[in-house]
SEKETOR-834290 format. One line per 8 residues: number of its first residue (from 1); their letters; for each residue x, y, z of N, C-alpha, C, O. Coordinates in steps of 0.05 Angstrom, whole numbers, plus 5000, padded with zeros to 4 digits. Atoms other than C-alpha are relative to their C-alpha. Layout:
N
NUM	a	X/Y/Z/X/Y/Z/X/Y/Z/X/Y/Z | ... $
% end
This chain:
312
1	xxxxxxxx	4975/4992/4987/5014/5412/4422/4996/5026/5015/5006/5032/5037 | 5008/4967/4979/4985/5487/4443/4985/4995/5025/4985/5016/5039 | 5016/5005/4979/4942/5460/4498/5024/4986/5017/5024/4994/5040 | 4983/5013/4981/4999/5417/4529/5017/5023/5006/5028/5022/5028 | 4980/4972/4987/5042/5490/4531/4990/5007/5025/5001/5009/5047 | 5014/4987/4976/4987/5515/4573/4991/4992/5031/4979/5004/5048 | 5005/5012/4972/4987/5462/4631/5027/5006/5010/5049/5010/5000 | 4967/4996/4980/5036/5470/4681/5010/4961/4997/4996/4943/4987 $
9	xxxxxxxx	4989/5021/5009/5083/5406/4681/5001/4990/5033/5011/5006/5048 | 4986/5002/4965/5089/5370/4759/5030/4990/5000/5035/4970/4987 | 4976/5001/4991/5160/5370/4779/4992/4982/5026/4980/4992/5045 | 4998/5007/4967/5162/5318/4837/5026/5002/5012/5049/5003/5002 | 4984/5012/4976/5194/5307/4899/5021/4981/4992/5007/4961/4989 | 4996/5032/5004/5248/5249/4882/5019/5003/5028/5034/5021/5035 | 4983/5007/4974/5275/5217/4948/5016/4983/4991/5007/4969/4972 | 4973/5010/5002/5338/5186/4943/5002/4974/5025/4986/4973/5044 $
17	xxxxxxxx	4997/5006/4958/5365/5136/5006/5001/4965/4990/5023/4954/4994 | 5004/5019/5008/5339/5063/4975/5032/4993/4973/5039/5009/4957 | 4985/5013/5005/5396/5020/4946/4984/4980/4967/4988/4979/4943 | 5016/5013/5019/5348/4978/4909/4975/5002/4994/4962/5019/5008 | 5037/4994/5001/5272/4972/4883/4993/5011/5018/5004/5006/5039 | 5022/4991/4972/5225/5006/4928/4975/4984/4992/4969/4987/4969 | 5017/5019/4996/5170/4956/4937/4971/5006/5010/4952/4993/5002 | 5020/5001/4983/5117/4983/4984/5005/5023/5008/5029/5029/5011 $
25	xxxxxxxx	5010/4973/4992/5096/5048/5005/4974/5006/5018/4953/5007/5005 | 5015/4996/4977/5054/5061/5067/4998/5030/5012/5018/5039/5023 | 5007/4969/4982/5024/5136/5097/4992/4994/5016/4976/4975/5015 | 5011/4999/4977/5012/5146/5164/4971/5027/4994/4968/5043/4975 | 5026/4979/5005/4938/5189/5182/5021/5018/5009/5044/5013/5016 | 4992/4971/4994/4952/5259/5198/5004/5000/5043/4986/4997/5059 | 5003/5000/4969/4981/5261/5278/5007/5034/4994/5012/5049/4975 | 4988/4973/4982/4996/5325/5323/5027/5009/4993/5032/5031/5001 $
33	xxxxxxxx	4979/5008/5008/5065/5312/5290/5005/4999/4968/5025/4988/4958 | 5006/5013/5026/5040/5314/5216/5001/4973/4988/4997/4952/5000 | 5009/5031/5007/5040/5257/5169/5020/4990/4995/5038/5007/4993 | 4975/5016/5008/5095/5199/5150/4996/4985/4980/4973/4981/4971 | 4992/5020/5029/5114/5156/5093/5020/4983/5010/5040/4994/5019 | 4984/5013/4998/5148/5097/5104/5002/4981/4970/4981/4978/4958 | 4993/5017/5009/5182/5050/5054/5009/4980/4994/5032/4987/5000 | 4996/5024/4998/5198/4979/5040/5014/5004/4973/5007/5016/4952 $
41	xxxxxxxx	4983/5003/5030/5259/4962/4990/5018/4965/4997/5022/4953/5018 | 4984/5025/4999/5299/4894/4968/5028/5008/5016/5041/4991/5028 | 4984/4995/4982/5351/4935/5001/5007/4985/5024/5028/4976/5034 | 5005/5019/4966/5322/4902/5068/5004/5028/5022/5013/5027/5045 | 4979/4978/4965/5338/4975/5109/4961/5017/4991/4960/5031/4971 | 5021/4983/5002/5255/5005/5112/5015/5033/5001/5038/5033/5009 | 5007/4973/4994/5255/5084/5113/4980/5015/4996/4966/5017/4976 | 5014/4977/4992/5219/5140/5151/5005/5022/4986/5028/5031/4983 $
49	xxxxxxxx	5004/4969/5014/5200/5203/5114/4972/5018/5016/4951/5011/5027 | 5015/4979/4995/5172/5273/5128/4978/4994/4978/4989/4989/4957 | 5005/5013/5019/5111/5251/5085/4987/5023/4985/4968/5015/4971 | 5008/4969/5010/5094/5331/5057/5030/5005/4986/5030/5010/4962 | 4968/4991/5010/5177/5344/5046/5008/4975/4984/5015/4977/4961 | 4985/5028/5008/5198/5267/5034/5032/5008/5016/5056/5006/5009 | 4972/4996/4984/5251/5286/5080/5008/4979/5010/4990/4966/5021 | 4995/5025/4982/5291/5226/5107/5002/5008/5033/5014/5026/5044 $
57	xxxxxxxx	5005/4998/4965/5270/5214/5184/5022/4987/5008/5038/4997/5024 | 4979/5024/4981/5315/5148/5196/4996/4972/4975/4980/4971/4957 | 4998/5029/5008/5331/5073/5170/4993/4985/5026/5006/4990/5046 | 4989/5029/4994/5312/5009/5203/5008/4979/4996/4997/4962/4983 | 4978/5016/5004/5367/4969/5208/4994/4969/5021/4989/4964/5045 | 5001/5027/4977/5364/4899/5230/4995/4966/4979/5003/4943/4986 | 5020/5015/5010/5322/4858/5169/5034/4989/4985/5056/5001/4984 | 4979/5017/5013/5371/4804/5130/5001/4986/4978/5014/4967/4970 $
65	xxxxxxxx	5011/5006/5027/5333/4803/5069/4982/5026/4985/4975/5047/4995 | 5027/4979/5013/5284/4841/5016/4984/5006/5021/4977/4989/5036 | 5020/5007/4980/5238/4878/5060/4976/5005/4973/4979/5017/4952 | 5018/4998/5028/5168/4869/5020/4974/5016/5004/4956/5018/4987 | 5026/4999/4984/5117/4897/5066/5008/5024/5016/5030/5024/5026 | 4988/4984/4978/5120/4961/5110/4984/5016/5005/4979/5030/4986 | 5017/4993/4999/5066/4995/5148/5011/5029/5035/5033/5032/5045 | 5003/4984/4989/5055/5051/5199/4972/4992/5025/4950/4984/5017 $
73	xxxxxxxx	5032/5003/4988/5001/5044/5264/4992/5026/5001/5006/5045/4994 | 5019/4971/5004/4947/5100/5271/5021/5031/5018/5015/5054/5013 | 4993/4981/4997/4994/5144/5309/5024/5005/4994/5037/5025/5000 | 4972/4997/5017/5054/5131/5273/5016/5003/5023/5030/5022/5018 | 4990/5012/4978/5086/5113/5343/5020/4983/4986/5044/4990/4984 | 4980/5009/5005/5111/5051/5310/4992/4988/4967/4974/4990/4950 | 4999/5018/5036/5131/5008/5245/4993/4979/5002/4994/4969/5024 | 4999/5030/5010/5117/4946/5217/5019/4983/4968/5014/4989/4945 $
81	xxxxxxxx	4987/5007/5032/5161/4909/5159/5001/4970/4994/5013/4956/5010 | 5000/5023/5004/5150/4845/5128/5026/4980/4976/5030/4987/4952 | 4971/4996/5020/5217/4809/5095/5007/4973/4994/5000/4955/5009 | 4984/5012/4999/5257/4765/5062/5004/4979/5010/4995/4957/5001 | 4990/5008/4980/5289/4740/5115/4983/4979/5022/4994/4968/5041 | 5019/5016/4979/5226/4701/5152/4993/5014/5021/4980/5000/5037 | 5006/4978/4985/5215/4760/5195/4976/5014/5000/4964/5009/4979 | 5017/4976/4998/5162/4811/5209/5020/5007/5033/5032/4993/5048 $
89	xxxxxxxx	4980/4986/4985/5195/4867/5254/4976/5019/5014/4957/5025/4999 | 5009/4977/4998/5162/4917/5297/5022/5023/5013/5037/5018/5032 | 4985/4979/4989/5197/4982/5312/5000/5026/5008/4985/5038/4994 | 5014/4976/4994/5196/5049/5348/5010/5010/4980/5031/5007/4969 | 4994/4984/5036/5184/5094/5286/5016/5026/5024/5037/5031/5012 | 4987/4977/4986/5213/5156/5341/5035/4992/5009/5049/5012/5014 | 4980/5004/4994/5280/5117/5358/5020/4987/4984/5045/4991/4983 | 4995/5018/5027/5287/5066/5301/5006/4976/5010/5020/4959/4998 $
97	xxxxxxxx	4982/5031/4976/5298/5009/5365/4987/4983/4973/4978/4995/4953 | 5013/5021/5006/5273/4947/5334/4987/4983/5032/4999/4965/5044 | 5023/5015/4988/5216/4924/5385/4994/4971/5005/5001/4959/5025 | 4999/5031/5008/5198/4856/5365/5012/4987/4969/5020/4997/4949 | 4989/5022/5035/5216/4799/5307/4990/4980/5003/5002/4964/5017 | 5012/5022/5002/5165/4749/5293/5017/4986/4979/5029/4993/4959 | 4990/5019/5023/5186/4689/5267/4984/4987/4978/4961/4980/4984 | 5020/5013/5025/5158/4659/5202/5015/4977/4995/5039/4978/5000 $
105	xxxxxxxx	4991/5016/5017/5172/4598/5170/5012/5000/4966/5023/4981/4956 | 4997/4996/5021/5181/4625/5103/4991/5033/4989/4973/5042/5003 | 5003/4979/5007/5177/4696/5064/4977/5018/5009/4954/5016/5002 | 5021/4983/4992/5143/4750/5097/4987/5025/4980/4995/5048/4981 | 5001/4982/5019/5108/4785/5039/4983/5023/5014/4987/5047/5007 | 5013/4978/4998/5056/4825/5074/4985/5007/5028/4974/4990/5041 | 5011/4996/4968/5032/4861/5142/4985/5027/5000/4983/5042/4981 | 5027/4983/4999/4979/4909/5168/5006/5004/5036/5014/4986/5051 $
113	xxxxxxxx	5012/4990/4966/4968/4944/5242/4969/5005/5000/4957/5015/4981 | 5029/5002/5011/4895/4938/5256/4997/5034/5011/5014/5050/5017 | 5007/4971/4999/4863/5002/5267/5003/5017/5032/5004/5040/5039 | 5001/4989/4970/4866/4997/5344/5029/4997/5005/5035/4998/5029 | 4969/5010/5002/4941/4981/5333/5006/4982/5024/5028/4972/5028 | 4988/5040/4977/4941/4921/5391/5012/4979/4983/5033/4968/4987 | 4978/5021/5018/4954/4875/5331/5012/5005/4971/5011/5027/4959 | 4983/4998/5018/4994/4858/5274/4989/4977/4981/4993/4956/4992 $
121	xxxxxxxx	4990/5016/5009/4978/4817/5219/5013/4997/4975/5017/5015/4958 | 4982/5009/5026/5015/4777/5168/4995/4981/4978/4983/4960/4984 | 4996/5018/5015/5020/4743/5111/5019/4988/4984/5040/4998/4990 | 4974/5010/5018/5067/4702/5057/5002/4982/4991/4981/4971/4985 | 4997/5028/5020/5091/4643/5023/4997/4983/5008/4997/4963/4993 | 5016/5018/4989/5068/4604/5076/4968/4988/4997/4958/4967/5003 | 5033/4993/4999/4995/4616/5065/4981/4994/5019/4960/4982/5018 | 5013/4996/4975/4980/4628/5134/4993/5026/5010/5009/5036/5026 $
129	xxxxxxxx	5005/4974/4982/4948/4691/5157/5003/4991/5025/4993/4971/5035 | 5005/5000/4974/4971/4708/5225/4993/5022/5019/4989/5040/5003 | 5010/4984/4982/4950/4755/5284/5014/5000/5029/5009/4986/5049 | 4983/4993/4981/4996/4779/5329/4992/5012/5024/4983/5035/5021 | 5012/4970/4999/4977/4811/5385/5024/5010/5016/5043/4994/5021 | 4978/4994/5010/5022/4857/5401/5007/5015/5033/5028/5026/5038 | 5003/5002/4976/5003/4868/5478/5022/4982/5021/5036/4988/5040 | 4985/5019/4989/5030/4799/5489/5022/4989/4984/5021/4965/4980 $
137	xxxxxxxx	4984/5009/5023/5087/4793/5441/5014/4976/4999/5016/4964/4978 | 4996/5028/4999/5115/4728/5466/4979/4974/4992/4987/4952/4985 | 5034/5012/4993/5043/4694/5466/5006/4998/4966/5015/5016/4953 | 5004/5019/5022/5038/4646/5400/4975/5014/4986/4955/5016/5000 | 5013/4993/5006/4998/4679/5346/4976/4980/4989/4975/4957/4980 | 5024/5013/5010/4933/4665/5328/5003/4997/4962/5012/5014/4948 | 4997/5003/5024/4930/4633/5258/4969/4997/4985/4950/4987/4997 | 5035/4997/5012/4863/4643/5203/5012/4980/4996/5035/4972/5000 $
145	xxxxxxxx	4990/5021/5016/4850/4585/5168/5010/5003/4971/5008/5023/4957 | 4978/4996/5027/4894/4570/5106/4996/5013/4984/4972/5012/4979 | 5007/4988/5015/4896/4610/5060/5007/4978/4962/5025/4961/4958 | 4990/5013/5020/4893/4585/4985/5015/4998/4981/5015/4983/4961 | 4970/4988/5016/4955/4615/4956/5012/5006/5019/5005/5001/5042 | 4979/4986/4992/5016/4649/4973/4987/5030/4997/4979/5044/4978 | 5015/4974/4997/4992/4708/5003/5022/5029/4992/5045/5036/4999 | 4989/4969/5012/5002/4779/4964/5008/5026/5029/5026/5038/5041 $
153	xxxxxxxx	5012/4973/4981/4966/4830/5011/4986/4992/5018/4974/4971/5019 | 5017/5006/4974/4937/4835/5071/4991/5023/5010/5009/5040/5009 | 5011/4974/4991/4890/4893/5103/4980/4994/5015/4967/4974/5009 | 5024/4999/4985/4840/4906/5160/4973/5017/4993/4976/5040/4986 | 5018/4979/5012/4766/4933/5143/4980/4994/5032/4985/4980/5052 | 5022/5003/4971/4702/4939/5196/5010/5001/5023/5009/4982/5038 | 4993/4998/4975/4732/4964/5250/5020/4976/5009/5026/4978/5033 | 4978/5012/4991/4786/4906/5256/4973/4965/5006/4979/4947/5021 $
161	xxxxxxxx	5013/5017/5004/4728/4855/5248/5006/4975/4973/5006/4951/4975 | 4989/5013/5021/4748/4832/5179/5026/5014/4982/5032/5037/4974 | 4977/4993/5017/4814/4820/5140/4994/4990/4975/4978/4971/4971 | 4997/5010/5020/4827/4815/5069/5031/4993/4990/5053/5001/4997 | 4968/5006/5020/4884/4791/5025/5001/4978/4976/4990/4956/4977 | 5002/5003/5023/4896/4774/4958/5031/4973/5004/5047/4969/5022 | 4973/5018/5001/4950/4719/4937/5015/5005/4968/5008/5021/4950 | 4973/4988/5016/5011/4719/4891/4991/4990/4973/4992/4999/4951 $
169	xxxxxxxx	5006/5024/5030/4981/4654/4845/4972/4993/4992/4964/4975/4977 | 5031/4998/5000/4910/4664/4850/4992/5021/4995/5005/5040/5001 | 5011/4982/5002/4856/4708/4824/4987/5009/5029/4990/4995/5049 | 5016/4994/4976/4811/4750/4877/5011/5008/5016/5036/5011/5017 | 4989/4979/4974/4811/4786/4941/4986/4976/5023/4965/4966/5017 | 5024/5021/4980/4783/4737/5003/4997/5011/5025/5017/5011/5040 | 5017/4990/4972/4744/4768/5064/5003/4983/5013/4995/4960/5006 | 4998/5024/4973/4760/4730/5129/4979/5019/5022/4979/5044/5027 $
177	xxxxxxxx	5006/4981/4974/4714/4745/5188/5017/4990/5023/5016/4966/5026 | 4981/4994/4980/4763/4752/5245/5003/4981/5021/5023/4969/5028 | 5006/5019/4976/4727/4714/5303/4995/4971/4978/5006/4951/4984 | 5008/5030/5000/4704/4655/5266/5030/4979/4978/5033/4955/4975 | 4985/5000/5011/4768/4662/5221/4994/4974/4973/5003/4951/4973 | 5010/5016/5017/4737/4631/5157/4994/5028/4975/4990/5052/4978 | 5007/4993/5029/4727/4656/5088/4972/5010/4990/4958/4993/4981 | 5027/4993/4996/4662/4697/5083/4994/5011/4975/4971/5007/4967 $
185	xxxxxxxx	5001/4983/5026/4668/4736/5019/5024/4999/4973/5045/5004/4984 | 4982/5000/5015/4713/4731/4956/4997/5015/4969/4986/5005/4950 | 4998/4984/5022/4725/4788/4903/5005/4985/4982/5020/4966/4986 | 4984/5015/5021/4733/4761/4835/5017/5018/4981/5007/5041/4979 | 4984/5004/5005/4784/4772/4798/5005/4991/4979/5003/4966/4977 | 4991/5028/5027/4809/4755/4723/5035/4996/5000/5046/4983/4983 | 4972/5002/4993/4888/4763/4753/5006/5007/5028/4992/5021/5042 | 4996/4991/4977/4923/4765/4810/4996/5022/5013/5003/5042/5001 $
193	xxxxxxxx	4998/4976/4994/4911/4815/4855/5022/5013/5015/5029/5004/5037 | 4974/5001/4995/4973/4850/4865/5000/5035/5025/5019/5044/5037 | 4995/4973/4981/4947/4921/4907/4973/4997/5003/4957/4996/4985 | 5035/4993/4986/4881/4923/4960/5000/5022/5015/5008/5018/5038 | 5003/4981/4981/4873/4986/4988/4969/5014/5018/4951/5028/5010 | 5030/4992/4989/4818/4999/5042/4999/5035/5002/5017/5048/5012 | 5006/4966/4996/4788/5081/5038/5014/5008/5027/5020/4993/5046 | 4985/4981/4974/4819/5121/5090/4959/5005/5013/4954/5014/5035 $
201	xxxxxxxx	5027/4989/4986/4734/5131/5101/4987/4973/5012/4971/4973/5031 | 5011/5022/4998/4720/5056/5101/4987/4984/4976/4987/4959/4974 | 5022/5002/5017/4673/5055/5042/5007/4987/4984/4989/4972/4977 | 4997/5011/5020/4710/5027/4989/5024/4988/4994/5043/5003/4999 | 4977/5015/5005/4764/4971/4965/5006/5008/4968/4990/5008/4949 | 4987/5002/5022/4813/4984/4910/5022/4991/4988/5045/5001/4991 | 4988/5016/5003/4841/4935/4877/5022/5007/4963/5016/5023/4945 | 4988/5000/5021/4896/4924/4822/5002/4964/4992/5009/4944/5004 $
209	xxxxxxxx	4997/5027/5015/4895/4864/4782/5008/4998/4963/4991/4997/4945 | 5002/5005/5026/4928/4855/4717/4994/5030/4988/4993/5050/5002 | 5011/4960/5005/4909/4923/4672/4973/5000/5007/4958/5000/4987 | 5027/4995/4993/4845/4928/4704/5005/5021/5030/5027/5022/5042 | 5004/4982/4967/4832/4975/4771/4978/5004/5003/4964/5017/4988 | 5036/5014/4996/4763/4950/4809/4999/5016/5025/5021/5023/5035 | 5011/4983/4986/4723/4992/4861/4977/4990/5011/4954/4994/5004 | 5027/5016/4979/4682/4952/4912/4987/5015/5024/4999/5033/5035 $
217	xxxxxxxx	5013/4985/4974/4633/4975/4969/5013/4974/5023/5013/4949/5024 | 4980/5016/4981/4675/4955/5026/4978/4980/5024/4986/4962/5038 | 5020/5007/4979/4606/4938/5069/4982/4977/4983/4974/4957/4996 | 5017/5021/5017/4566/4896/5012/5020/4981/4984/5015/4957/4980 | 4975/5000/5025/4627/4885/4965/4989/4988/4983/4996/4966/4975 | 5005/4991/5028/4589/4898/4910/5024/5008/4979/5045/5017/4988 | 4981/4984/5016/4628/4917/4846/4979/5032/4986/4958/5037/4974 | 5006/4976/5010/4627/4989/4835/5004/5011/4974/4986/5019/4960 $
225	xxxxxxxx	4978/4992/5019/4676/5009/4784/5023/4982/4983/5045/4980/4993 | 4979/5013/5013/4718/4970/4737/5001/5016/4973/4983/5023/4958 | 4980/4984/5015/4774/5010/4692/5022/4984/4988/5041/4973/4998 | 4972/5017/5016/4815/4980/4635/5023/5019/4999/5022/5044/4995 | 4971/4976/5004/4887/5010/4636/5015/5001/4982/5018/4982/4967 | 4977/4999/5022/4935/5030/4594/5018/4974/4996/5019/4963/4973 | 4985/5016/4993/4984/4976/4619/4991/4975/5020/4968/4969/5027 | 5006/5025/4970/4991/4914/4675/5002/5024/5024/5020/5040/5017 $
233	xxxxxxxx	4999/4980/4984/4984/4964/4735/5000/4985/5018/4980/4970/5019 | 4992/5015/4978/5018/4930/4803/4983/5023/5016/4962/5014/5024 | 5020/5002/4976/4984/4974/4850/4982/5040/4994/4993/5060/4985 | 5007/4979/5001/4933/5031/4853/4986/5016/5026/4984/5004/5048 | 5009/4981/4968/4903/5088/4908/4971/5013/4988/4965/5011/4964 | 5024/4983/4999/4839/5128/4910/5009/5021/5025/5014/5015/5048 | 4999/4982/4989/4847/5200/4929/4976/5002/5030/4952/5000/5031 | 5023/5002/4969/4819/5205/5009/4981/5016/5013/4964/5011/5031 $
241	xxxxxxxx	5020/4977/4986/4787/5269/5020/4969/4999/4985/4949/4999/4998 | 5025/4989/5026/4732/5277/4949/4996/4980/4990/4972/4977/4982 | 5005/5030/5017/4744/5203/4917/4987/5015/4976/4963/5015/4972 | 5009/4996/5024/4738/5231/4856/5030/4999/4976/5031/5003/4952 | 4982/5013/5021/4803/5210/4829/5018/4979/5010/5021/4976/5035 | 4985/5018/4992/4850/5154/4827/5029/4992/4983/5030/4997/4958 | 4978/4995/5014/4930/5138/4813/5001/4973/4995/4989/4954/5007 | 4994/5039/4996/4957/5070/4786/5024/5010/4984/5026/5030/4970 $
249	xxxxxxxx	4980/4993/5011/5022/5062/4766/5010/4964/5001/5006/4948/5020 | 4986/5024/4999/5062/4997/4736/5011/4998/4976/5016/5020/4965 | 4981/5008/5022/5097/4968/4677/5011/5024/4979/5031/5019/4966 | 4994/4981/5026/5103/5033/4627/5012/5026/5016/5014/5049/5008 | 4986/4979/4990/5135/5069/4680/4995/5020/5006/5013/5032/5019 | 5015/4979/4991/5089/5123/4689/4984/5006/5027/4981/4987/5043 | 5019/5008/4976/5043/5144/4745/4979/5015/4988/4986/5036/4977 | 5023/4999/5014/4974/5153/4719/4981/5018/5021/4981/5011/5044 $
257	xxxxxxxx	5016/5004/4982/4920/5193/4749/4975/5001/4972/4980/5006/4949 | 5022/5013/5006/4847/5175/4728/4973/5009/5013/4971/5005/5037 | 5023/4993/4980/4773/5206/4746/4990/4977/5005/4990/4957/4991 | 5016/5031/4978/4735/5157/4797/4976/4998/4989/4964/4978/4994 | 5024/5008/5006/4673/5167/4762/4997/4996/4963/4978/4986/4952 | 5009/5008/5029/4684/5165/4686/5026/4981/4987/5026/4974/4964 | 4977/5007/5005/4757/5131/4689/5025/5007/4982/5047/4997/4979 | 4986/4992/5023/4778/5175/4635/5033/5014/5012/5029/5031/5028 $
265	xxxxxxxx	4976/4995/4994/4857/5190/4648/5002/5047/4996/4994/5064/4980 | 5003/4970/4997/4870/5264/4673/5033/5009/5005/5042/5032/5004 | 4969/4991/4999/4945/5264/4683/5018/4976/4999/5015/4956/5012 | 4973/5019/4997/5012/5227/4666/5014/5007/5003/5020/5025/4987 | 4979/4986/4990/5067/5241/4705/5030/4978/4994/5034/4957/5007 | 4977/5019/5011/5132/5207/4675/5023/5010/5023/5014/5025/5039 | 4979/4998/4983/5201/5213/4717/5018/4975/5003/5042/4975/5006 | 4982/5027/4983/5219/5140/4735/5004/4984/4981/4986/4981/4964 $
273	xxxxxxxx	4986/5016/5019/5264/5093/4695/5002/4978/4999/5016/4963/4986 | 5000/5032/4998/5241/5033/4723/4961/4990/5000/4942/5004/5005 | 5036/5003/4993/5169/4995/4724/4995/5019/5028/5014/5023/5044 | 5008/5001/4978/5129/5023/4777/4982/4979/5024/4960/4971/5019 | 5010/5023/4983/5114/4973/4841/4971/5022/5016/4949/5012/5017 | 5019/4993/4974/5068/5022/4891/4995/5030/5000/5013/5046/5000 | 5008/4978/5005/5033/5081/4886/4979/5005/5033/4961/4989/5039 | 5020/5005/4989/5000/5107/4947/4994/5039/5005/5012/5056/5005 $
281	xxxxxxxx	5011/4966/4983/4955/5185/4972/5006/5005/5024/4997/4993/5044 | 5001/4984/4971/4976/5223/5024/4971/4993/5004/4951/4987/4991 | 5036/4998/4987/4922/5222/5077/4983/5019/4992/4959/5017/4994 | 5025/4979/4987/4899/5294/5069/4988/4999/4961/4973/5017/4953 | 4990/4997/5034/4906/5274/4977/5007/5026/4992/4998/5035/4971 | 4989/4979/5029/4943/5337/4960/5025/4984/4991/5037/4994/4972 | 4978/5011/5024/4998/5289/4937/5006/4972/5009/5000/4961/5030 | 4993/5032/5001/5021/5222/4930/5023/4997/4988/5036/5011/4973 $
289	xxxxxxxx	4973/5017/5000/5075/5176/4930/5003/4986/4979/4984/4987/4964 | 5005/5012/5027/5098/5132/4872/5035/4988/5017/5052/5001/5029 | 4968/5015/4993/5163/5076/4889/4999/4985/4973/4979/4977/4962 | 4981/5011/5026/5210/5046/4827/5022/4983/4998/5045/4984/5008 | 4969/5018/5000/5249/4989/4806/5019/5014/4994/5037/4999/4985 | 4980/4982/5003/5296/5046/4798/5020/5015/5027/5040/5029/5025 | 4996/4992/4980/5302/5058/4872/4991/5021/5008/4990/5022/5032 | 5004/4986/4987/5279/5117/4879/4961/5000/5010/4944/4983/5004 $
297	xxxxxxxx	5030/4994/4989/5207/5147/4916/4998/5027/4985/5018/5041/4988 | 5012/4970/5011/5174/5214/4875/4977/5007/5015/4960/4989/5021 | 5026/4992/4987/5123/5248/4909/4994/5028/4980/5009/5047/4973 | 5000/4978/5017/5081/5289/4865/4979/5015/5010/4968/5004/5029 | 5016/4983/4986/5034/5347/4883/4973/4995/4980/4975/4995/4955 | 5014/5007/5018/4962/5332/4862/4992/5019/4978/4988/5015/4954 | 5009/4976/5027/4944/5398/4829/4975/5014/5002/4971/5018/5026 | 5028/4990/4993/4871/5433/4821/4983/4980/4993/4993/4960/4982 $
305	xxxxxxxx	5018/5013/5012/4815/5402/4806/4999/4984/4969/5006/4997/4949 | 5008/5000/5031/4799/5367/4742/4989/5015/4986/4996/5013/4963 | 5013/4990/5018/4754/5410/4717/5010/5022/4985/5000/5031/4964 | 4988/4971/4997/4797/5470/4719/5026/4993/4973/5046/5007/4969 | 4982/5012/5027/4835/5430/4652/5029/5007/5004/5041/5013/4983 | 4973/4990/4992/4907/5447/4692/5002/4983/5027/5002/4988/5051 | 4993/5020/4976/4919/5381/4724/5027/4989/4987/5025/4965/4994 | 4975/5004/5005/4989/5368/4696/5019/5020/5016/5043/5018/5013 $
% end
């Protein structure tokens, strides 16, 4: 009990604004303009945040269902939100217009801007990855071939060469290469994979599946790292500047952080009264995000170092 006196305690950020669950949590990189946070809620209304303050920027208004999916392109220009409703949306993140509205046939669970932000893709309960491009927004998107679930996640790696995405009823992560749009690589997996996040450097995939949290080389996809968790953990992050630590947060309501090289748990930050869905790092990692079936978003500050035994 005398050693827990002597850590400081993190007080987060809690943003307010969300109606229902928050679902998905997306940072923009660092612009001229600093950085953003956008969010995805069953609400169906995304919001823009100051992503240092959590200040509310704006709502987009328009979606007519859960939105489940919600992303940022590299200059945080504009949005992406995947919904409900059979939709994917794009919108100016500076005005809050709504842009475009692809149509889907069925639930849009998940979308991505590639790195050169020309396209968009998607996935969902169709289990069709598609590829938008976003040049010619009328122009019929390009479709991968099928996918073998109901797609979870979806993300661009190699320069916008290969996508991945995980499904809702299937184990694994599956590597598409782009041009030949075929199935090249497949993470395994002993549960769904429910969070893929590519490095902010490139180097490495981190996945959530079940209580486990796996650490692949994004170029070989080798397995690096596999970490049993406390709990079922829906989605986890790796800090972007040092990669030497990582957050996961899900069923016990907590947000966890975790060293990247011995997995041993270095901080629990409690606050939220509902599971946690999405945990993601600021770009520059001095803090990160955390969204709750409780509605709200916490942003907590990461702290010093580990070693410095005053990471609470």
């Amino acid at each position: 009990m005398e050693s827990m006196v002597k850590k400081r305690v993190t007080v987060p950020l809690v943003c307010h604004g969300h109606s229902r669950p928050v679902v998905d949590l997306f940072y923009s990189p660092v612009t001229p303009d600093g950085f953003f946070l956008i969010s995805a809620s069953k609400d169906s209304s995304p919001m823009l945040r100051n992503g240092e303050t959590g200040d509310w920027i704006g709502t987009f208004e328009g979606h007519k269902g859960a939105v489940w999916s919600c992303c940022l392109d590299t200059n945080a220009l504009r949005a992406a939100s995947g919904s409900a409703d059979f939709t994917a949306k794009i919108w100016d993140a500076l005005t809050g217009d709504e842009l475009h509205s692809f149509e889907h046939k069925h639930i849009v669970r998940a979308c991505a801007f590639s790195e050169d932000t020309h396209l968009l893709l998607t996935g969902g309960f169709e289990k069709i990855l598609r590829i938008f491009d976003l040049n010619k927004p009328e122009a019929p998107p390009r479709e991968v071939d099928k996918s073998p679930g109901s797609i979870r996640t979806v993300a661009w790696l190699h320069v916008d060469k290969t996508i991945l995405s995980s499904c809702t009823d299937l184990e694994g992560v599956r590597l598409w290469d782009v041009r030949s749009g075929k199935i090249v690589q497949t993470l395994e997996t002993n549960s769904p994979v429910t969070s893929a996040e590519v490095s902010q450097d490139g180097r490495y995939i981190t996945t959530a599946d079940g209580s486990t949290v796996k650490f692949w080389d994004a170029n070989n996809f080798g397995l690096i790292k596999s970490y049993s968790m406390p709990c079922i953990m829906e989605s986890a992050s790796l800090e972007p500047k040092l990669g030497n630590r990582f957050i996961a947060g899900g069923e016990d309501m907590w947000v966890h952080v975790f060293c990247f090289n011995s997995g041993e748990e270095i901080a629990c930050n409690k606050g939220h009264h509902g599971p946690v869905h999405c945990v993601r790092f600021s770009p520059g990692g001095e803090s990160y995000a955390s969204g709750s079936e409780d509605g709200t978003i916490r942003i907590w500050q990461t702290g010093p170092a580990a070693d410095d035994g005053e990471m609470f």
